[in-house]
Steps between C-alpha positions, in 0.01 A plus 500: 500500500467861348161623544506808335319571172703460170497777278625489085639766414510534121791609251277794366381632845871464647573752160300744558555540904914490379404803191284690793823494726758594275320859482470533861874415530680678285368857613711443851777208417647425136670209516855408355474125545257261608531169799270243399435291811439114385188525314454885511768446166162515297335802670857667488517428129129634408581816723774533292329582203311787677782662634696526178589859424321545196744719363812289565335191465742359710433186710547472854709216643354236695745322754306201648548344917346204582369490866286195666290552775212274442538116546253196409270425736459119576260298269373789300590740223479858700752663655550648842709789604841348659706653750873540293545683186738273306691681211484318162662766297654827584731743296865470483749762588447660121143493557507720808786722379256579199227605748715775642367871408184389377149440563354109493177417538454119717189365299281195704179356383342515808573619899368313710692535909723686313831281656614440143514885412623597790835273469548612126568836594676442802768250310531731225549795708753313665691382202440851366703659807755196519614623095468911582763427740750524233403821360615832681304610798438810298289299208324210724185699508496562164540174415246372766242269280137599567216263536144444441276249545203368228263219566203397269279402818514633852333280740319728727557322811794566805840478376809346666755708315558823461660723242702814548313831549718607170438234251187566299200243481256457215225217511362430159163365730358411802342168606431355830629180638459261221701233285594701164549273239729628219455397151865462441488191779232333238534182339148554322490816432143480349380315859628793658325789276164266560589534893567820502197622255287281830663707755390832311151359520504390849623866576209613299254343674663538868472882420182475406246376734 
């Protein structure tokens, strides 16, 4: 069984770490399009709103991928790191193609070894060069799509995979090895807000003394 302390992580508090990013991003990557991964679509979609160019107004696109890594562990509810990333949903040829030239953004709620991440942008740097083979050698590099990485919470703990020196990587926070419960994953939500107001407390006090 998973021994590590359960955190709730609340709607407003994942808000304001997502508004705090979005003006630490933009200064060094303005994206064109967003890649939700599974249930980073929500993060993606808040992050959204605070990277609209406020004089266009215009709305980024979000393209989502689905990628499982976790699997059930036996007679309980948590979840355990597997060893095979199994693709649930991934773009189609028009999705890539519309990737080419620009800058996307691969939104994740959380990192934890990092494995996930790591295959997103390899695949889609793989499917990216697979298409700019039918453009002229003369425009491929143009047309090569560049990457960054967001994540609402960065476990700070040794990672198994590893991103490429050139794709950028903003952490909305930092937390150490624990079991981040998102409110989105809910089925009380109000149970959850009382969980997470205990948690605050407990952190109170543990800082405290």
């Amino acid at each position: 069984m998973d021994e590590r302390p359960h955190i709730h992580a609340t709607y407003n508090e994942i808000h304001t770490i997502i508004k705090e990013s979005a003006a630490k991003i933009l200064p060094s990557f303005k994206p064109d399009v967003l890649i939700a991964i599974g249930c980073g679509f929500f993060p993606a979609r808040v992050l959204r709103t605070f990277l609209k160019d406020p004089l266009t107004k215009k709305n980024i696109p979000i393209r989502a991928i689905g990628l499982s890594l976790y699997e059930p562990l036996v007679d309980t509810s948590a979840e355990k790191i597997g060893t095979e990333i199994i693709r649930t949903q991934w773009l189609g040829a028009d999705g890539i193609k519309s990737l080419l030239g620009r800058k996307a953004l691969v939104v994740d709620e959380i990192d934890d070894s990092r494995t996930t991440l790591q295959y997103a942008i390899s695949e889609l740097q793989k499917d990216i060069e697979l298409h700019l083979l039918d453009l002229p050698e003369s425009e491929r590099e143009a047309n090569r799509t560049q990457f960054a990485v967001f994540v609402v919470h960065n476990k700070s703990k040794p990672k198994v995979g590893i991103l490429p020196p050139n794709v950028p990587y903003f952490a909305g926070a930092e937390v150490g090895d624990v079991w981040l419960e998102y409110p989105w994953e809910a089925l009380d939500i109000e149970e959850h807000d009382r969980l997470a107001e205990e948690d605050r407390l407990k952190s109170q006090v543990h800082s405290n003394p």
